[in-house]
N, C-alpha and C positions, 0 to 999 in steps of 0.2 A: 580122660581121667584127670579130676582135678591134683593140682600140685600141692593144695594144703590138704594139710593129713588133720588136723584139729588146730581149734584156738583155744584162749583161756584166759581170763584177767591174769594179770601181772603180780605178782605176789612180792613181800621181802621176809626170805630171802628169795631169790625166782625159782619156777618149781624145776626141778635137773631130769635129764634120763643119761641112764651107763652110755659113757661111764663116768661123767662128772655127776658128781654131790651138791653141789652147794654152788652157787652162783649170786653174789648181792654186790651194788652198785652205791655208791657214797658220793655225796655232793655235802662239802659241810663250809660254809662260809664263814670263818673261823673271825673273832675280834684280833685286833692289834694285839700283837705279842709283848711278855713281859720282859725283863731281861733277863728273865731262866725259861726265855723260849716257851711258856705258857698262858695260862688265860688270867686277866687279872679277877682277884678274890672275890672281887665287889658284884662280877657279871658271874657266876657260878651260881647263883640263886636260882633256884627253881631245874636245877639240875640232880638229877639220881649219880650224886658221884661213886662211880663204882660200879655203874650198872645205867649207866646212861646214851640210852637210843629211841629215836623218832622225837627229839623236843622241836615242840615247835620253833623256838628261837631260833632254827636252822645249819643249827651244828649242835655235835653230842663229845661228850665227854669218853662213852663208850666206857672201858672199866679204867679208865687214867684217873687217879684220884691226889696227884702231887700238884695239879695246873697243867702239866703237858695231857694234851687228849693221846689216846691208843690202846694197845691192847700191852699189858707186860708180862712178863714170863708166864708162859702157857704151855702144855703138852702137844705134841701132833705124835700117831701112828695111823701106818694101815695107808698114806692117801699122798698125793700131794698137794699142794697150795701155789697158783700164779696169782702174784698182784702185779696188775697193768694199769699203770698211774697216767693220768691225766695231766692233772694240775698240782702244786705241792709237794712236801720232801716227806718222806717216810727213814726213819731211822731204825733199822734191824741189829739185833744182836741174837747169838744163839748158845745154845751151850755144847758147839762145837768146836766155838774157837771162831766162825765168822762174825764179821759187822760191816755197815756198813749203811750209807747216806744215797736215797735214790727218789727220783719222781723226773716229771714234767714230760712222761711216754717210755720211762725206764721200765723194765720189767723185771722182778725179781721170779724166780723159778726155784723153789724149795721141796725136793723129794723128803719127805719125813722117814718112809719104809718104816726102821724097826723102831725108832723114837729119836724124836728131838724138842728139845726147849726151847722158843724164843719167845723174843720181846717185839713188837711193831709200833713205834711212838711216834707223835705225830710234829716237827717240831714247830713253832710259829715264828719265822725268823723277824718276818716285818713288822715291826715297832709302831710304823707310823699311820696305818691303814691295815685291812680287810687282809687274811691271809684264806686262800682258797683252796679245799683239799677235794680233788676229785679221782677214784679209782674204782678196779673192779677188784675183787678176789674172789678166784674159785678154786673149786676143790673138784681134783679128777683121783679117782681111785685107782687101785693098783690092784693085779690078777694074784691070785693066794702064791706066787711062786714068787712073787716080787714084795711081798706084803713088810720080810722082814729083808729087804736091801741096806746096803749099807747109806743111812741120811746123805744128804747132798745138797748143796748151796751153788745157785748160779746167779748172776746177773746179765741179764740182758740189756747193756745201751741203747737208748731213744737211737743215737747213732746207727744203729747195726739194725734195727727193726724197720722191714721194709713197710714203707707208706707212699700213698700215692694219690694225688689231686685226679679226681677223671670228670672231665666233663661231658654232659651229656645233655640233651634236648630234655627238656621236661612235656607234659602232653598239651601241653598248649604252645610249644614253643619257646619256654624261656628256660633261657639256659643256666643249669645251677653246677655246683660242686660239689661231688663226692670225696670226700677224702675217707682211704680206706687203708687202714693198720693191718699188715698180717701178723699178728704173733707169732702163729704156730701153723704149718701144715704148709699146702702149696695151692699156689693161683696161679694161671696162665699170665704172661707180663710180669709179676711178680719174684726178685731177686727170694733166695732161700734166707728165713728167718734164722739168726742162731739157733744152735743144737743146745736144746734141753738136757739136764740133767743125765748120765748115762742107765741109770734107771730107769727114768722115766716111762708111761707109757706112751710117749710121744718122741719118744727116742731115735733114732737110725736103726737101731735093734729093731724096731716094732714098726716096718712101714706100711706092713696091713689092718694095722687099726685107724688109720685115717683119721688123726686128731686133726680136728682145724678150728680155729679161733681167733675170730674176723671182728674190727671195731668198724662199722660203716658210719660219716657225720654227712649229715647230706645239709647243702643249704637249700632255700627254698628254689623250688624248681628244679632240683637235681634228681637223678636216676643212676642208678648201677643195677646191675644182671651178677647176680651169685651165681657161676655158670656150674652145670647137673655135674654131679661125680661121673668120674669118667674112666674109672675101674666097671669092673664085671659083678664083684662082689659084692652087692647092694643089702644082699639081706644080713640083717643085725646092725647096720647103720642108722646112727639116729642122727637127725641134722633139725636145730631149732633156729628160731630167729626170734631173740626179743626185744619188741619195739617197747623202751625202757625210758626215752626223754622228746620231747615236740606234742604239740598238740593235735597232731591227726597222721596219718602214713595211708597209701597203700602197694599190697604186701600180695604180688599174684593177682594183682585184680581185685581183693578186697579191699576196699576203706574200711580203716580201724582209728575208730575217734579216742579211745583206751588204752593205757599201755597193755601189752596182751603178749603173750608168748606163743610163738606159728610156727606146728611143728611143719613139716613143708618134706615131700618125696625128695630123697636125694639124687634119685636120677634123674631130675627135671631141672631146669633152670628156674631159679626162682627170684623176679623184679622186685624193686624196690623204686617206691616213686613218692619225693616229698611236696607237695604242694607246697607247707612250711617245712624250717627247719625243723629238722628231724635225727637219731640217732640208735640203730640197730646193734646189737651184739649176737654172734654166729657161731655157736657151738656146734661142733660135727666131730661126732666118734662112732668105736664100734663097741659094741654088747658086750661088756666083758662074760657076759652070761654065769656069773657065780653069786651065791646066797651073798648080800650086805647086811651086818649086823652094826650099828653104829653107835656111841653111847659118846655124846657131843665131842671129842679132837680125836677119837678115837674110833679105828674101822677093822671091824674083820670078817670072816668067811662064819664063823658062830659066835654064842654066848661066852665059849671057855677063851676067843681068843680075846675078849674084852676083857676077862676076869684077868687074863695074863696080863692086859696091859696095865690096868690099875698096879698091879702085884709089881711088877717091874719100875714100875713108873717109880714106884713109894720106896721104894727100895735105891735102885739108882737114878733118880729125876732124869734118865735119859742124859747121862753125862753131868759132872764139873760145873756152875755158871762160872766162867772165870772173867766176868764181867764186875764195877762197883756196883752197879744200882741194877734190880729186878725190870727196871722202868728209865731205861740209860736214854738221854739225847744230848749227841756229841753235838763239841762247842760249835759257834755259831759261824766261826769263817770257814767250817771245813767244806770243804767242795762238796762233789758228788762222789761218792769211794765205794770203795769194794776189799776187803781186807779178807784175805782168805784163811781159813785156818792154816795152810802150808805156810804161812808167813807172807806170801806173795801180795802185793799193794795194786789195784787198780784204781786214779783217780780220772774223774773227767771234772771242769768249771761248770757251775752253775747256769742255766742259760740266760742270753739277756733280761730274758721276759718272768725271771725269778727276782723276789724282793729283796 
């Protein structure tokens, strides 16, 4: 029996099955920063400020329309949101009372449940050259019992997220490097990634939903084995693979010259083999198996629980902003932080290979 279950060109945002929604990847090669940490006036030409995505200039403004690019105060119910950053600093606020300064393999972890406001802005710290922003955000959904949880803010440190060089023969014999990220879930060899959100449905609560959430970078001539789940409970697991950056992969045995999305049997091991460098992301959950009714930051079980959330929303924005700006990026020597609504402060340094 083959291991791939179907293929598909690559879409943005990529196409998701339960229980994640939404899945899109950002590569934005940002200009020199101004000294309010944005883009200067003169290069904003030819940009939909407000509503600025896919310009060919190679970076977007996204709805930032003061110079800093990002996303500013927006609604989330119903889901969660991970962003797993690459390259780059992301600065969050929420109207819970968190904020906080994060990238370069930081993970932020945000349960929305019954509603939360934030802001995601992108800041441009280096003045003198290129500032480069690379990440993923996705959206995994919640089971109608958890729909209205109490919101929750985590960060996960580049630090504390295990990652791991693995080298391996390529089929010709030359030997490349895998380097593979776990976010979320468990790998043989691999140390336990922090605990999500207590909500979450990747939580310690929920260890039979089998979230897993793999970044694979292969150089050229490198290989890794995504080895078969290795539970009993196969059915209602869905496990993809999208090959999302390189010019060619193969994926089980097939060459795919196209970025392509592979849904692939979870009880099977499923290769990865780069000729070139190459770059997979590994989504693996189970079926939440309940109706998704969604109406864009917003998820529920029907129609009435969307009409609720507009109704709520308008009413109490999901809490206080007790933020100055809708579109806040804190000053520019601040490290990497995490500021919790409890009051509590976590900071780390920036790393050397930041501007």
């Amino acid at each position: 029996m083959t291991t791939i279950m179907s293929t598909a060109k690559l879409g943005f945002p990529f196409e998701c099955e339960s229980p994640f929604l939404f899945a899109v990847y950002h590569l934005d090669r940002f200009p020199a920063g101004t000294s309010e940490m944005g883009v200067e006036k003169s290069l904003l030409r030819g940009h939909r400020i407000g509503a600025d995505f896919g310009n060919p200039a190679g970076w977007n403004m996204y709805h930032g329309e003061d110079g800093i690019p990002g996303f500013p105060k927006h609604p989330h119910r119903g889901f969660e949101t991970i962003t797993v950053t690459k390259q780059g600093l992301v600065d969050h606020t929420d109207s819970l009372g968190n904020g906080g300064r994060f990238g370069y393999g930081d993970v932020q972890w945000m349960t929305a449940g019954q509603g939360i406001s934030h802001a995601e802005m992108f800041p441009l710290l280096n003045r003198s050259g290129p500032n480069v922003l690379e990440l993923f955000q996705i959206w995994i959904n919640l089971p109608r019992e958890r729909k209205m949880a109490e919101p929750s803010f985590k960060m996960l440190w580049s630090e504390d997220v295990p990652c791991k060089a693995i080298g391996e023969a390529g089929p010709a014999g030359n030997a490349g490097v895998a380097e593979v990220t776990l976010v979320a879930g468990a790998l043989p060899g691999f140390s336990k990634p922090p605990e999500p959100p207590p909500d979450s449905y990747a939580s310690e609560r929920s260890p039979n939903n089998d979230v897993l959430v793999v970044i694979v970078k292969l150089s050229a001539g490198a290989s890794w084995t995504l080895p078969a789940y290795s539970g009993t409970a196969v059915g209602g697991l869905n496990r993809n693979l999208y090959f999302f950056s390189g010019d060619a992969i193969t994926i089980c045995g097939k060459r795919l010259t196209s970025h392509s999305k592979v849904k692939v049997r979870p009880d099977a091991d499923a290769t990865i083999v780069a000729d070139v460098s190459a770059d997979v992301l590994v989504l693996q959950g189970r079926d939440i198996g309940e109706p998704v009714v969604q109406h864009g930051p917003f998820v529920g079980n029907t129609r009435e629980d969307i009409m609720k959330a507009f109704s709520d929303y308008q009413a109490t924005g999901f809490g206080r902003w007790p933020w100055e700006s809708e579109a806040l990026a804190f000053p520019p020597e601040r490290p990497r932080f995490a500021k919790y609504a409890d009051g509590s402060l976590v900071e780390r340094p920036l790393p050397p290979t930041a501007p």
